[in-house]
C-alpha positions as CSV (number, residue, x, y, z in Angstrom):
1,X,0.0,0.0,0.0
2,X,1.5,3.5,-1.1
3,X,2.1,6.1,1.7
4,X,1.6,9.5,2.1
5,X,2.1,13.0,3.7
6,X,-0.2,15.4,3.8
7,X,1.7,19.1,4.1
8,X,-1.6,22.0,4.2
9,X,-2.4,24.6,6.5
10,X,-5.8,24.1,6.4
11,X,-6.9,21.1,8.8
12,X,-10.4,21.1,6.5
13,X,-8.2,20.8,3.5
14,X,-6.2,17.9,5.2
15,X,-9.1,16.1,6.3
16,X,-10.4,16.6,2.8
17,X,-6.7,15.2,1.1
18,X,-6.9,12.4,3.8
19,X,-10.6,11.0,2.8
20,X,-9.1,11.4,-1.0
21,X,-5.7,9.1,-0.3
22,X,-6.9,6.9,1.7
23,X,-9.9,6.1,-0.6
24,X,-7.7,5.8,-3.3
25,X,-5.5,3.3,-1.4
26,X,-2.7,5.3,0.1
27,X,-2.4,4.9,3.9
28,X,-1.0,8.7,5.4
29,X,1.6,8.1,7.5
30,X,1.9,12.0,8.4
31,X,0.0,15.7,8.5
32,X,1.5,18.9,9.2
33,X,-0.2,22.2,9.0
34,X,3.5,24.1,7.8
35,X,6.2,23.3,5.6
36,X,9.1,23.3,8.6
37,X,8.8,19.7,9.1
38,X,8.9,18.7,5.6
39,X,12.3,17.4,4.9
40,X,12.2,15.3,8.5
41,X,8.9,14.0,8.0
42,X,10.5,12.8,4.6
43,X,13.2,11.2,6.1
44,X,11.6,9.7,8.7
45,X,8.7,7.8,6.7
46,X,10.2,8.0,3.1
47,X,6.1,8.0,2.0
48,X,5.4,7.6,-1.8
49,X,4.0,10.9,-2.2
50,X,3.8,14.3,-0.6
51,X,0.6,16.2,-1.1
52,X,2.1,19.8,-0.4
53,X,0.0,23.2,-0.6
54,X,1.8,26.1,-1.7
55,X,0.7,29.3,0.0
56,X,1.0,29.1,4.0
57,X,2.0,30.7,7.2
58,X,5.9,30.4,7.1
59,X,7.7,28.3,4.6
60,X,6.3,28.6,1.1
61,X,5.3,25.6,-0.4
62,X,7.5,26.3,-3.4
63,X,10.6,26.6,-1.5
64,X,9.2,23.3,0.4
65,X,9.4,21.5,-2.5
66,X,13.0,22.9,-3.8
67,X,14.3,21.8,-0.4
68,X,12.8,18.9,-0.4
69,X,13.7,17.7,-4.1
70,X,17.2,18.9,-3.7
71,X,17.9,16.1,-1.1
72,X,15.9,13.9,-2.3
73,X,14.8,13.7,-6.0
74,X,13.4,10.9,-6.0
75,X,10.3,12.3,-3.9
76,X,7.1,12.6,-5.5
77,X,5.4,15.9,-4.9
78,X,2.0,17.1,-6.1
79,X,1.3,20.8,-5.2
80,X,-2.2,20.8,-3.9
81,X,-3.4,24.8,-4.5
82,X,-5.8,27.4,-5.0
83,X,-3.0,29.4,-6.5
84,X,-2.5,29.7,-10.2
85,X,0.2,32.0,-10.2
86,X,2.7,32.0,-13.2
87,X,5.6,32.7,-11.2
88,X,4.7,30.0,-8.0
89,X,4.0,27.5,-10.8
90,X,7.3,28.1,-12.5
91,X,9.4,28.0,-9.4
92,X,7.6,24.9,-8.4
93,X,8.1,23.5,-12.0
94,X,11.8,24.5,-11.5
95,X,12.3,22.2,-8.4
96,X,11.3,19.3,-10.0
97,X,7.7,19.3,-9.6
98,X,5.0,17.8,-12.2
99,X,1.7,17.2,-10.5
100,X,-0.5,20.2,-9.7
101,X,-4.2,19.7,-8.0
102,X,-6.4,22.8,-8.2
103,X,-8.2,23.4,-5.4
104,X,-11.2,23.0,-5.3
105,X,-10.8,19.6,-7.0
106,X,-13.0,16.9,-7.1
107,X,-12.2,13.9,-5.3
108,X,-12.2,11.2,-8.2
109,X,-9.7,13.2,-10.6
110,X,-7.4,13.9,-7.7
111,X,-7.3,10.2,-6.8
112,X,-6.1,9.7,-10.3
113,X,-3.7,11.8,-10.0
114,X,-2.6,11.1,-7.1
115,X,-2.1,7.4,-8.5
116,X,-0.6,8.4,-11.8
117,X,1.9,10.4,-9.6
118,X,3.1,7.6,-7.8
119,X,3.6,5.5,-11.0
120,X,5.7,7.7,-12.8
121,X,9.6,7.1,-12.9
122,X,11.1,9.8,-11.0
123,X,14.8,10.8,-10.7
124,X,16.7,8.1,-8.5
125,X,13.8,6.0,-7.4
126,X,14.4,2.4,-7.5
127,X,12.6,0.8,-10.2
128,X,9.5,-0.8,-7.3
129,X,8.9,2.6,-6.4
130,X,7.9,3.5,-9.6
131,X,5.0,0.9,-10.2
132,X,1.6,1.1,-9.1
133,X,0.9,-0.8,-5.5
């Protein structure tokens, strides 16, 4: 069963992400409402995937997800927004991101996605990371 963390500063939105991954078979091993604990959470439970919102109190998503893909590239990150902004998308795109979910989504196209993610070969996984659980 893939794993997941759940990185939003909206405990509705989390709750919301949660019902969505764990419905689509992923089992969340973590939640934060702030990007500060990214990187450790990431080491600690090495999940599949990392739902991560962009704008929130503190660390910007975006800079999350550079820090977070600069260690380890082989993460799999799907920015889960409202925003739409050019210049958050590009940065974002620029760390290595692919998968963006705009909120508010519905809950069958982001459990797609949120598979699809999880399938697709990314930098330095090994290869059984890359197939569908």
């Amino acid at each position: 069963m893939p794993t997941a963390i759940i990185i939003d500063d909206s405990p509705i939105m989390r709750a919301q992400l949660r019902r969505v991954l764990t419905s689509a078979g992923f089992t969340v091993v973590a939640e934060a409402g702030s990007a500060e604990t990214l990187v450790a959470l990431y080491e600690q439970f090495h999940p599949d995937l990392v739902s991560l919102d962009i704008v929130m109190p503190g660390r910007d998503g975006s800079v999350a997800a550079a820090e977070l893909l600069g260690a380890h590239p082989e993460a799999c990150v799907v920015m889960c927004t409202s925003l739409t902004s050019r210049d958050r998308i590009l940065a974002c795109q620029r760390a290595g991101v692919a998968y963006y979910l705009l909120k508010p989504f519905n809950p069958e196209h982001a459990a797609q996605m949120f598979k699809a993610a999880v399938e697709r070969p990314r930098p330095g996984a090994h290869a059984s990371a890359a197939v569908a659980r």
